[in-house]
C-alpha positions in Angstrom: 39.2 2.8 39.1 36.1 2.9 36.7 33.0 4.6 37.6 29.7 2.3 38.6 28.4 3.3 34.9 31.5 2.6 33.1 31.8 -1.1 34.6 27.9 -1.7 33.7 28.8 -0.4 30.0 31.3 -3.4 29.9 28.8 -5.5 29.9 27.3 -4.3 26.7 30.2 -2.8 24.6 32.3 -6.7 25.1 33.3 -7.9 21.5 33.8 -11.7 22.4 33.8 -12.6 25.9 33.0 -11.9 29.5 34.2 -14.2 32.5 34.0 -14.1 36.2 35.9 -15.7 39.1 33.2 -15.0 42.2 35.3 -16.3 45.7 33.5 -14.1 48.7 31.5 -16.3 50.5 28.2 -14.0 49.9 28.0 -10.7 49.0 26.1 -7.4 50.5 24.3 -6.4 47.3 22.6 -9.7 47.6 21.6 -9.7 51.4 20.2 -6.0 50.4 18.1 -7.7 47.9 14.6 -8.4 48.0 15.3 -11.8 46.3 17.3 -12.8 48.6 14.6 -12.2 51.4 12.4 -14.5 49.0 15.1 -17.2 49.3 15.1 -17.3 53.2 12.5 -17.9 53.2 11.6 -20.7 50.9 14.4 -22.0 49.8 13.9 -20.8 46.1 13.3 -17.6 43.9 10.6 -16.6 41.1 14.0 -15.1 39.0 12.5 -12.1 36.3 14.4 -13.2 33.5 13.0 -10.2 31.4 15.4 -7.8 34.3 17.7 -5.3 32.5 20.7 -7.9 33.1 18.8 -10.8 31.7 17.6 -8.9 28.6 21.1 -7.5 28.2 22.8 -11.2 28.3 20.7 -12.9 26.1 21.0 -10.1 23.9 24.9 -10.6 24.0 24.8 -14.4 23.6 22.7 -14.3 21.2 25.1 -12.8 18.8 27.6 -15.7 20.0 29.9 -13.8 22.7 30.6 -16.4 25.0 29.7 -15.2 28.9 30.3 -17.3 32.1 31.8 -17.4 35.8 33.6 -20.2 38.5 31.5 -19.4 41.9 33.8 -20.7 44.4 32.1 -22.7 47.3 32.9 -23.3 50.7 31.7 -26.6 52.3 29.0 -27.0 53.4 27.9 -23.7 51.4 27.0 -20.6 52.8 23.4 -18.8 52.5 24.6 -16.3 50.1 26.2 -19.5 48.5 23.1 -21.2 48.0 21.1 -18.1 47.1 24.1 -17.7 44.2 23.8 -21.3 42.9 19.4 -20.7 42.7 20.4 -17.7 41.2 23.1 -19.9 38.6 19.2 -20.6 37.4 18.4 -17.5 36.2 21.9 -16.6 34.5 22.0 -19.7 32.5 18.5 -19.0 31.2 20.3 -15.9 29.3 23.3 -18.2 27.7 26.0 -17.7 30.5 28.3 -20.6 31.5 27.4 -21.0 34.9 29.8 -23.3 36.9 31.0 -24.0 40.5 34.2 -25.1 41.8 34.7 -26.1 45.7 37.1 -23.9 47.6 39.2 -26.8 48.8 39.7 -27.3 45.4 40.4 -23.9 44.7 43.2 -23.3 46.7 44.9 -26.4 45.8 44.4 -25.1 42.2 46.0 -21.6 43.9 43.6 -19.7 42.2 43.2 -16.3 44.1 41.0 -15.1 46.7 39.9 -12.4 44.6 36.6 -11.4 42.1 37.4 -10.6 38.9 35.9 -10.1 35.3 37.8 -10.6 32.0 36.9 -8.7 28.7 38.1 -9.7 25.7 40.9 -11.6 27.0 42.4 -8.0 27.1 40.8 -6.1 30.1 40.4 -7.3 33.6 37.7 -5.4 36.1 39.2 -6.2 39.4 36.2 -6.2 42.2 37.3 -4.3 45.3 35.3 -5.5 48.0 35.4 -4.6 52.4 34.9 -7.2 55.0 31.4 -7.1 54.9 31.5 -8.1 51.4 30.7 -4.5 50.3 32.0 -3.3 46.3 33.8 -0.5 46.9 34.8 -0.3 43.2 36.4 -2.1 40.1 39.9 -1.6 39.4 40.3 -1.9 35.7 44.2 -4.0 34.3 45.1 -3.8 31.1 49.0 -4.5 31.5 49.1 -8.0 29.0 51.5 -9.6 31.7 48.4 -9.2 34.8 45.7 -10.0 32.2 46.9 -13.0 30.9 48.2 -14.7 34.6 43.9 -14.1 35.0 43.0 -15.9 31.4 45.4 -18.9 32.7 43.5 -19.1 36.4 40.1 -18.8 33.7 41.5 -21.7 32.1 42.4 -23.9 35.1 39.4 -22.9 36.9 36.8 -23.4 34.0 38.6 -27.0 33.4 38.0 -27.8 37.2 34.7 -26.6 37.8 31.5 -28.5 38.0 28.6 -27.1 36.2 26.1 -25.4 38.2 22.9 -28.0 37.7 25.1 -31.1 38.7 26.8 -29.0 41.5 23.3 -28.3 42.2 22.7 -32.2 42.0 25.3 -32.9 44.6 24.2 -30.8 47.0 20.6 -32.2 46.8 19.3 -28.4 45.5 18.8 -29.0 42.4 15.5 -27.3 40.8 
């Protein structure tokens, strides 16, 4: 296990590439969030693209590292589904790959039921979360064999997924 600090340093020490599989069905950080409060109630949110994250990713894509995630999607979509694919928005504004894949689709696909980032195609930060969707920490893998069965679910589940504006489309969301 990795200290909160030490997974957020990830995120700016990467060389090449930083990928997330997101499969909870919303997530308690986000409910806790004021933007998320904005969304109830009208349906959209006024994202600050000049946040510490959004600075940070452009920043990184900037210099051509390659960041993106799969959000998986149950149907119809939750609220903290929906709030994620406004939010899809705001994280392609800094250069991520933002794409969606629906759960039906995910299972048959077998991907797993768990959140995950990949580093480098070398390091995986395993999200530990309760059942009320709360991070209790990130497990970090660096043993080749468990790293690389996560590049190959990358693979299949980047290759499947829908990307987030015509997923967005479909739904009738789109902004």
């Amino acid at each position: 296990m990795i200290s909160p600090d030490e997974f957020v340093a990830l995120f700016k020490t990467f060389e090449h590439s930083a990928w997330r599989l997101e499969t909870r069905c919303g997530y308690a950080s986000d409910r806790d969030d004021e933007t998320y409060r904005e969304f109830i109630e009208t349906g959209t949110v006024q994202w600050d693209l000049d946040s510490a994250w959004c600075t940070n990713m452009r920043h990184q894509t900037s210099r051509g590292k390659r960041v993106g995630r799969v959000r998986i999607v149950d149907a119809p979509p939750t609220t903290g589904q929906l709030y994620l694919l406004d939010n899809a928005r705001r994280n392609a504004a800094t250069g991520e790959d933002m794409r969606n894949l629906w759960r039906a689709d995910a299972e048959r696909l077998r991907l797993p039921a768990e959140d995950f980032w990949i580093f480098d195609s070398r390091m995986v930060a395993l999200l530990r979360f309760d059942e009320a969707d709360i991070l209790l920490g990130v497990e970090t893998i660096t043993d080749p064999v468990e790293v690389l069965r996560r590049v190959q679910m990358r693979d299949v589940a980047v290759h499947h997924a829908i990307a987030y504006d015509d997923f967005a489309a479909l739904l009738g969301t789109h902004r």
